[in-house]
C-alpha positions as CSV (number, residue, x, y, z in Angstrom):
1,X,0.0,0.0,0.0
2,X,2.9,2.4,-0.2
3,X,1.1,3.8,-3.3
4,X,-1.6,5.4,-1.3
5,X,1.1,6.7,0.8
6,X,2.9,8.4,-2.5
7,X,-0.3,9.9,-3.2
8,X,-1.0,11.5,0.2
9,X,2.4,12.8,0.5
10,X,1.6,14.2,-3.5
11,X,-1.5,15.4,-2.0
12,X,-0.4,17.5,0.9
13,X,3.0,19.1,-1.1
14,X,0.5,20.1,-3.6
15,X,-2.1,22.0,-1.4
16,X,1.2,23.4,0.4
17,X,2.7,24.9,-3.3
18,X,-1.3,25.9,-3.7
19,X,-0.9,28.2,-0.2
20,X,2.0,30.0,-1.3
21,X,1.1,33.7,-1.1
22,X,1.9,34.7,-4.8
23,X,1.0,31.4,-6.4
24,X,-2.4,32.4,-7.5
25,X,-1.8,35.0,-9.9
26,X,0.7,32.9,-11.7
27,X,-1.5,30.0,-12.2
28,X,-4.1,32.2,-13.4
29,X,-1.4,33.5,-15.9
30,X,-0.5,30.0,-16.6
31,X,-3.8,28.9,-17.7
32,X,-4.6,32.1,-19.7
33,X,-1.2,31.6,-21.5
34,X,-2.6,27.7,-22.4
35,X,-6.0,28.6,-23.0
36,X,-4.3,31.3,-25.7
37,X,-1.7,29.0,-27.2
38,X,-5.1,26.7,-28.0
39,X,-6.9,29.6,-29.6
40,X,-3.7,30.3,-31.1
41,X,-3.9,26.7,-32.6
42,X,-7.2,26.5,-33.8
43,X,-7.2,29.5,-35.4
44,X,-4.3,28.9,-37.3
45,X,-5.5,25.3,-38.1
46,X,-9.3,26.8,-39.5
47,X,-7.4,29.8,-41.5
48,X,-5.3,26.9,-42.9
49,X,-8.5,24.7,-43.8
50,X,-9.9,28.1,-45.6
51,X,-6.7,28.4,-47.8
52,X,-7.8,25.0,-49.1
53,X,-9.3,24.5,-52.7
54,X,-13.0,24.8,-52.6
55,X,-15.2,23.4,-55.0
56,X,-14.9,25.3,-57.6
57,X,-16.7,24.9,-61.6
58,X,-14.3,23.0,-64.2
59,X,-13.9,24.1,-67.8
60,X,-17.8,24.3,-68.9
61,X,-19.7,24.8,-72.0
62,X,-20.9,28.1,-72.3
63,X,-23.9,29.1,-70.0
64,X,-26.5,28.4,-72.7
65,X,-30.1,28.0,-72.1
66,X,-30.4,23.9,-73.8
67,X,-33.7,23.3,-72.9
68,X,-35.1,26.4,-75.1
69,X,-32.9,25.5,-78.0
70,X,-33.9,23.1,-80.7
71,X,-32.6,19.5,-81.1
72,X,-30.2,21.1,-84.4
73,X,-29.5,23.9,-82.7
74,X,-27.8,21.9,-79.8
75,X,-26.1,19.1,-82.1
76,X,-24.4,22.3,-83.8
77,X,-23.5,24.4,-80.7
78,X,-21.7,20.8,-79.7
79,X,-20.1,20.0,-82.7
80,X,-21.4,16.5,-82.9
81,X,-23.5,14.2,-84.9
82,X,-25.9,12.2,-84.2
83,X,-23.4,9.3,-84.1
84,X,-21.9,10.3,-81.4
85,X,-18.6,11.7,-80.9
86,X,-15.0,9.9,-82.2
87,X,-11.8,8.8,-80.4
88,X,-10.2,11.6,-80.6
89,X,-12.2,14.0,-79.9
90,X,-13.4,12.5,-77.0
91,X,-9.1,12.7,-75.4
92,X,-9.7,16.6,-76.2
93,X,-12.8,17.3,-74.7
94,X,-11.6,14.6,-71.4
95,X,-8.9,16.9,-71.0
96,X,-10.6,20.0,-71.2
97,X,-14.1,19.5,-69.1
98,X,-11.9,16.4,-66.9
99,X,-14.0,13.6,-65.4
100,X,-17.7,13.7,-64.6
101,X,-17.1,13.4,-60.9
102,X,-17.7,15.9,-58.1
103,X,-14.1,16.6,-56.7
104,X,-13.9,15.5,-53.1
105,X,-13.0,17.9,-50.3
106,X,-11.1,17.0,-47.5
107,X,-13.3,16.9,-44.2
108,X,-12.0,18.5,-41.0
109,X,-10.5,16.3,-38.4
110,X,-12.7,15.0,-35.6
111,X,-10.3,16.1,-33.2
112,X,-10.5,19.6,-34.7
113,X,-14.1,19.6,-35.3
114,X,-14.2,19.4,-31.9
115,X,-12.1,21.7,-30.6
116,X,-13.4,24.8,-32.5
117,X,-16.5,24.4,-30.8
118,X,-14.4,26.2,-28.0
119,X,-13.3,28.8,-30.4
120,X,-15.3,31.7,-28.8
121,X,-14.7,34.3,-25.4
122,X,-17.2,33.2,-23.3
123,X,-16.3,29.8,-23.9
124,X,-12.4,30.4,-23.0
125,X,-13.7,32.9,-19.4
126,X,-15.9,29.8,-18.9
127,X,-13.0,27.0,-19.0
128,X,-11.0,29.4,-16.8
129,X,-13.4,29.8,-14.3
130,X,-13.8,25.8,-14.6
131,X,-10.2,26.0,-13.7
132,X,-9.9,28.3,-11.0
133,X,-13.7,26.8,-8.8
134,X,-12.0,23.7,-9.4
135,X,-8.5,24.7,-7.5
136,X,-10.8,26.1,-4.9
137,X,-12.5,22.7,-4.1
138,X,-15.6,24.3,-5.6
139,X,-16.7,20.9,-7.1
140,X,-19.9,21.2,-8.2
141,X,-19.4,24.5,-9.3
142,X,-17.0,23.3,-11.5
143,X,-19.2,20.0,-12.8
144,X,-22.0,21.9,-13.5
145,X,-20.2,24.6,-15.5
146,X,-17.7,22.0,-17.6
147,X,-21.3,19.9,-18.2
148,X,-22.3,23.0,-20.0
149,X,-19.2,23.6,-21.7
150,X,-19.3,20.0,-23.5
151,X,-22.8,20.0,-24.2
152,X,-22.6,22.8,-26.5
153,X,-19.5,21.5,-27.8
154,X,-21.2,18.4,-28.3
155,X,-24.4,19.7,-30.3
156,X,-22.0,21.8,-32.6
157,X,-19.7,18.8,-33.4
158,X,-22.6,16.3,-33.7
159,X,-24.4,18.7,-36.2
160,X,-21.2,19.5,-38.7
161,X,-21.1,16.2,-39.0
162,X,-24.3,15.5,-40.5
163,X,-23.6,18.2,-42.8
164,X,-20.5,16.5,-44.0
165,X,-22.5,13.5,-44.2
166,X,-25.0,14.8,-46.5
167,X,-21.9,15.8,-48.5
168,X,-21.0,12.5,-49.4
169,X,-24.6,11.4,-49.8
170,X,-24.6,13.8,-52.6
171,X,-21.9,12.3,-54.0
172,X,-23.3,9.3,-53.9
173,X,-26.3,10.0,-55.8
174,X,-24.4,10.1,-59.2
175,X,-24.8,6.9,-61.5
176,X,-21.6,4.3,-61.9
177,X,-22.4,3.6,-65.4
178,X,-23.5,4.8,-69.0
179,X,-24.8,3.3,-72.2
180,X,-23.3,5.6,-74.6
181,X,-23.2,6.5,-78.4
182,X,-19.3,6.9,-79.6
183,X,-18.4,6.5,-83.2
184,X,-21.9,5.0,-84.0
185,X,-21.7,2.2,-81.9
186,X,-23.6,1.6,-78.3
187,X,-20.8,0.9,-75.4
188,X,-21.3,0.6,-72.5
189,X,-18.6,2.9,-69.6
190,X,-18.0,4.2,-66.4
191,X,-20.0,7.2,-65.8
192,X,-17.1,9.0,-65.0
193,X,-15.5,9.1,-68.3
194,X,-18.6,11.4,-70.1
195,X,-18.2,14.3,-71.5
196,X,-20.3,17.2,-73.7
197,X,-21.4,16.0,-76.3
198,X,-21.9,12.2,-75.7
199,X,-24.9,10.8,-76.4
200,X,-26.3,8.6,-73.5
201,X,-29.4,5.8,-74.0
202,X,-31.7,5.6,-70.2
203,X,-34.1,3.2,-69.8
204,X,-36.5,2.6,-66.7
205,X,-34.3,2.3,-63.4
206,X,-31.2,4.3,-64.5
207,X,-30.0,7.1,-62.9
208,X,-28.9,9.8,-65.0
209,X,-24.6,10.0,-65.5
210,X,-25.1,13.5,-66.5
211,X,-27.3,16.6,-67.5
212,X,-28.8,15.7,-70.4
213,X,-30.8,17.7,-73.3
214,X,-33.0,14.8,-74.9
215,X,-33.4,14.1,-78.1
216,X,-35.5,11.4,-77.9
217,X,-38.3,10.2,-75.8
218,X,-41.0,6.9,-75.6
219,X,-43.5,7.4,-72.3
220,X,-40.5,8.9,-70.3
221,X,-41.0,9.6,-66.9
222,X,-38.1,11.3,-64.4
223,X,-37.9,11.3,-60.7
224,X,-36.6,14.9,-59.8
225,X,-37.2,15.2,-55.7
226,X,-33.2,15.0,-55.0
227,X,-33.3,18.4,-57.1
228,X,-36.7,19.9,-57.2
229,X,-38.7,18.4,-53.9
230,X,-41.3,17.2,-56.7
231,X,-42.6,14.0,-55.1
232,X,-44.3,13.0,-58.7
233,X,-42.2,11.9,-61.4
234,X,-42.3,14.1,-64.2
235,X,-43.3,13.2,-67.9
236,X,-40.1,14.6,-70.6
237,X,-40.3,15.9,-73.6
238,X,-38.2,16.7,-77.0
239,X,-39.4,20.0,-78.0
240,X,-37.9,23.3,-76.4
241,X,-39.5,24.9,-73.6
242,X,-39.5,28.8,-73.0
243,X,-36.0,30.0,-71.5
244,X,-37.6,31.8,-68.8
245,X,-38.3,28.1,-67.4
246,X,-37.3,26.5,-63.9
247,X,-35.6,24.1,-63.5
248,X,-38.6,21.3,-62.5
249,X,-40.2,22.8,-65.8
250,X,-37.7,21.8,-67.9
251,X,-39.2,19.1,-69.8
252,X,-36.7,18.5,-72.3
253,X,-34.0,18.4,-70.2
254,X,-32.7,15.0,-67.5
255,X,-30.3,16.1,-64.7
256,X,-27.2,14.2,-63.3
257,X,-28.5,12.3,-60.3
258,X,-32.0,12.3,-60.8
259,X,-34.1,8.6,-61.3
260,X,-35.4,7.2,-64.7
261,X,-38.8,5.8,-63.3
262,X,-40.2,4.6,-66.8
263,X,-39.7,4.8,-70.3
264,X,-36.8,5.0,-72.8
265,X,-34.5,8.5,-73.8
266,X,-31.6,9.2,-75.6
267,X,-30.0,12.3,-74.4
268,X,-27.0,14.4,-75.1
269,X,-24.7,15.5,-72.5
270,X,-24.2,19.5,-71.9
271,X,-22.4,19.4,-68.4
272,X,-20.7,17.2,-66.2
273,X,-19.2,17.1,-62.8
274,X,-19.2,20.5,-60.6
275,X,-20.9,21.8,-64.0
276,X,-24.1,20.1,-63.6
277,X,-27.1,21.2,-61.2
278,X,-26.0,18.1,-58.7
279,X,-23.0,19.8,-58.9
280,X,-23.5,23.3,-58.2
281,X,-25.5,21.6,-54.8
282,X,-22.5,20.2,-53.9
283,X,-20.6,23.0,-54.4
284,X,-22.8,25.2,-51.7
285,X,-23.1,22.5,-49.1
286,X,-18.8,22.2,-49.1
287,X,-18.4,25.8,-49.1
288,X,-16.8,26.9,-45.4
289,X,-17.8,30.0,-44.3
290,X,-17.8,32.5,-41.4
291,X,-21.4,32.5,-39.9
292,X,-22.5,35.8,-38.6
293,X,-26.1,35.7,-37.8
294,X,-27.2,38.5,-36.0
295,X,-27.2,36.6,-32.9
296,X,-23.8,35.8,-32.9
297,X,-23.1,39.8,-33.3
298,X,-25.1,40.3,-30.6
299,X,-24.1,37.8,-28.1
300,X,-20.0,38.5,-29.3
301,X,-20.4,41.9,-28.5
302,X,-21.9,40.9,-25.2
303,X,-19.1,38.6,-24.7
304,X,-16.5,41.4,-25.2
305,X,-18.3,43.9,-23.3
306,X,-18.7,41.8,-20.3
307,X,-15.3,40.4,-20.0
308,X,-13.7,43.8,-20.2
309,X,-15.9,45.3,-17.7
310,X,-15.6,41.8,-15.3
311,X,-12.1,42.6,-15.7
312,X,-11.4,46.4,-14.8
313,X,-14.0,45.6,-12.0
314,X,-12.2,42.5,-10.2
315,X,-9.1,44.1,-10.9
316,X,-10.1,47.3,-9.4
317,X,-11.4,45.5,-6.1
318,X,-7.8,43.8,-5.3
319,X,-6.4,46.8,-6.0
320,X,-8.7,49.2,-3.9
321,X,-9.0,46.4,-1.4
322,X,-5.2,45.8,-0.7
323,X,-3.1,48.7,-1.6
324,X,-5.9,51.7,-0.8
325,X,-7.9,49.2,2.4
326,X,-4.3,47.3,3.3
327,X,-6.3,43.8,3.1
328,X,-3.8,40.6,2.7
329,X,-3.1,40.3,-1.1
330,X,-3.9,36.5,-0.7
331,X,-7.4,37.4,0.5
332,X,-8.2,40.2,-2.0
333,X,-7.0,38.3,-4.6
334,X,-9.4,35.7,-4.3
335,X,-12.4,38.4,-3.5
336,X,-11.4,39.4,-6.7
337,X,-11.6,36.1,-8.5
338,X,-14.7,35.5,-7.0
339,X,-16.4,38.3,-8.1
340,X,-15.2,37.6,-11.5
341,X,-16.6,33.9,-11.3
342,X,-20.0,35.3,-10.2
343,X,-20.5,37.5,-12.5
344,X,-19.8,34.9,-15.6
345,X,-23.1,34.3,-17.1
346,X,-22.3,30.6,-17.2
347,X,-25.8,29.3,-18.3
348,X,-25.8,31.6,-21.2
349,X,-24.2,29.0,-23.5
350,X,-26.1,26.5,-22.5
351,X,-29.1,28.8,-23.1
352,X,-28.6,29.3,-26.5
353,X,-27.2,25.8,-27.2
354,X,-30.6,24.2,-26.1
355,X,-32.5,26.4,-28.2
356,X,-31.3,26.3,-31.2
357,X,-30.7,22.7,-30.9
358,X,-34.3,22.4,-30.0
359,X,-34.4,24.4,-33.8
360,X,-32.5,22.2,-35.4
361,X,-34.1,18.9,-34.0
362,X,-37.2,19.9,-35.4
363,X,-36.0,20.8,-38.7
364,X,-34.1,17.1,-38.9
365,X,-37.4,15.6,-38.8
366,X,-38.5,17.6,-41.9
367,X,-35.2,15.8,-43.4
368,X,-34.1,19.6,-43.6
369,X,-29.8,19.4,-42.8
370,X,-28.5,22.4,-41.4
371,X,-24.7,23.2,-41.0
372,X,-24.0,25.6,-38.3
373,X,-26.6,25.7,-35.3
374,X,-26.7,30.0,-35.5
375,X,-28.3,29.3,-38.8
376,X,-31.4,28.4,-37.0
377,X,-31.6,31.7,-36.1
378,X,-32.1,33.3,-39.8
379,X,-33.7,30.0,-41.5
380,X,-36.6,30.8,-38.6
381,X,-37.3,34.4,-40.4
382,X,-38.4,32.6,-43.4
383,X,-41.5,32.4,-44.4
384,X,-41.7,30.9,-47.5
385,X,-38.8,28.4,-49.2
386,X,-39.3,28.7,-53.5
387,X,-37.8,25.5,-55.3
């Protein structure tokens, strides 16, 4: 049992280095130097994760309005016939427009997923009061404050990853293979390896390898929820539509990643990859951005205004108390840490963790995926959502 022996004597050097008279403003120094080394770190980590490539639009055809031009009209502004393209200009055009994939961005790290939760003031004057009741034998205190402190870290981290989940489900979406039309014969490839001006046969149960302007069509009918929210499928058509159209009345059009449900087409490729509607999707879920709701103004300014004024008014208590009232430093020290501690608002995160996680909860069940919790906040000022 010498073990438990170590550990008292560890015990009682440690509270006698603790009741050193000038120990306590280190330590406080100490942890404020950590806490900004971290902040340091994840700063420097999330500035490094915005320099990275975003998802960004390949070499594209021109922005042209397909499904208001005739069938000649887009055979001519391709440069192919209706026997599909040959060998070699299919290299070229692979080079140019590269594969029909959506690029795939690096997710964050769990470990720094995590972490930037933390990434705000009120978090950091939170942890350090965690640290300082906790040195005090304040216990509870100190439970009850941490709890908070990791339940809203929690909630953040557990949301961003959905998001990047519904990322890859997007990718997911896109079809594997192709029955195309190259050199006037029907082969069949990986969907990967279209490009403008293919011409691509779908039949009942396909997904669709690209965006497509058809050229011909037998009782075709396309499911296009993943890109309109229309829970029908939608009967296509050959002849051009007016320009001015949406995109779910778009008849003569098929998009990358939506469901052939019946019928036969042939269609000719006009975009692939980042290029196509799927695509540009993708492109804004990937995107990292700053959030600033007007909450988060709001409750930063807070933050900044209540830690400077916590700050000039504990400091100004030690030094009124000991050099103008002669009070032991020791003892006004801790008066003025004290003050400090109960003047933290420390159920404020928690306040607007819970609330906008009760937002976000009830927006899941609508199958609705939101990427930062704040955006709660703004997505609850709409009123009405056009598709």
């Amino acid at each position: 049992m010498l073990w438990l022996t170590d550990i008292n004597n560890l015990s009682i050097t440690f509270y006698q280095w603790l009741s050193l008279p000038y120990i306590w403003p280190w330590l406080v120094i100490l942890i404020a130097i950590l806490l900004g080394i971290s902040s340091a770190w994840i700063t420097w980590q999330l500035l490094q994760r915005q320099q990275e490539p975003k998802l960004e639009a390949q070499a594209s055809v021109d922005k042209i309005a397909w499904h208001s031009l005739s069938i000649e009209q887009v055979l001519d502004k391709l440069q192919v016939s209706i026997h599909g393209l040959a060998q070699a200009e299919i290299s070229k055009r692979q080079q140019r427009y590269g594969l029909n994939q959506l690029p795939e961005i690096k997710p964050r790290s769990a470990l720094l997923r995590f972490f930037s939760q933390f990434h705000n003031l009120i978090i950091y004057v939170l942890l350090l009061t965690v640290l300082v009741t906790l040195v005090l034998g304040h216990l509870v205190d100190s439970g009850v404050i941490f709890g908070v402190v990791i339940i809203n870290a929690l909630i953040g981290f557990i949301q961003e990853g959905k998001a990047e989940d519904a990322l890859q489900a997007i990718r997911n979406m896109l079809s594997l293979q192709a029955s195309v039309l190259r050199d006037g014969k029907q082969v069949a490839i990986s969907a990967e390896q279209l490009v403008p001006g293919d011409i691509v046969a779908l039949q009942s149960g396909d997904k669709v390898p690209a965006d497509l302007r058809l050229l011909k069509c037998k009782n075709f009918h396309v499911q296009e929820a993943v890109l309109t929210g229309e829970s029908l499928p939608v009967e296509k058509q050959i002849d051009p539509v007016v320009q001015s159209s949406e995109l779910g009345d778009r008849l003569s059009m098929a998009y990358s990643g939506t469901l052939v449900s019946s019928g036969q087409a042939t269609g000719l490729v006009i975009a692939t990859g980042i290029n196509t509607e799927i695509g540009l999707i993708s492109a804004l879920v990937s995107k990292v951005e700053t959030l600033v709701t007007p909450l988060l103004k709001q409750v930063a300014q807070f933050g900044r205004w209540l830690t400077s004024s916590i700050f000039v008014l504990a400091t100004a208590t030690f030094f009124f108390g000991h050099y103008y009232r002669g009070y032991d430093f020791t003892e006004m020290f801790m008066a003025a840490v004290g003050l400090a501690i109960a003047a933290i608002p420390e159920g404020l995160p928690a306040i607007m963790s819970i609330t906008l996680a009760i937002g976000v909860q009830r927006m899941a069940k609508r199958h609705a995926i939101i990427r930062r919790l704040p955006a709660v906040e703004t997505l609850g000022s709409v009123t009405v959502i056009c598709s």
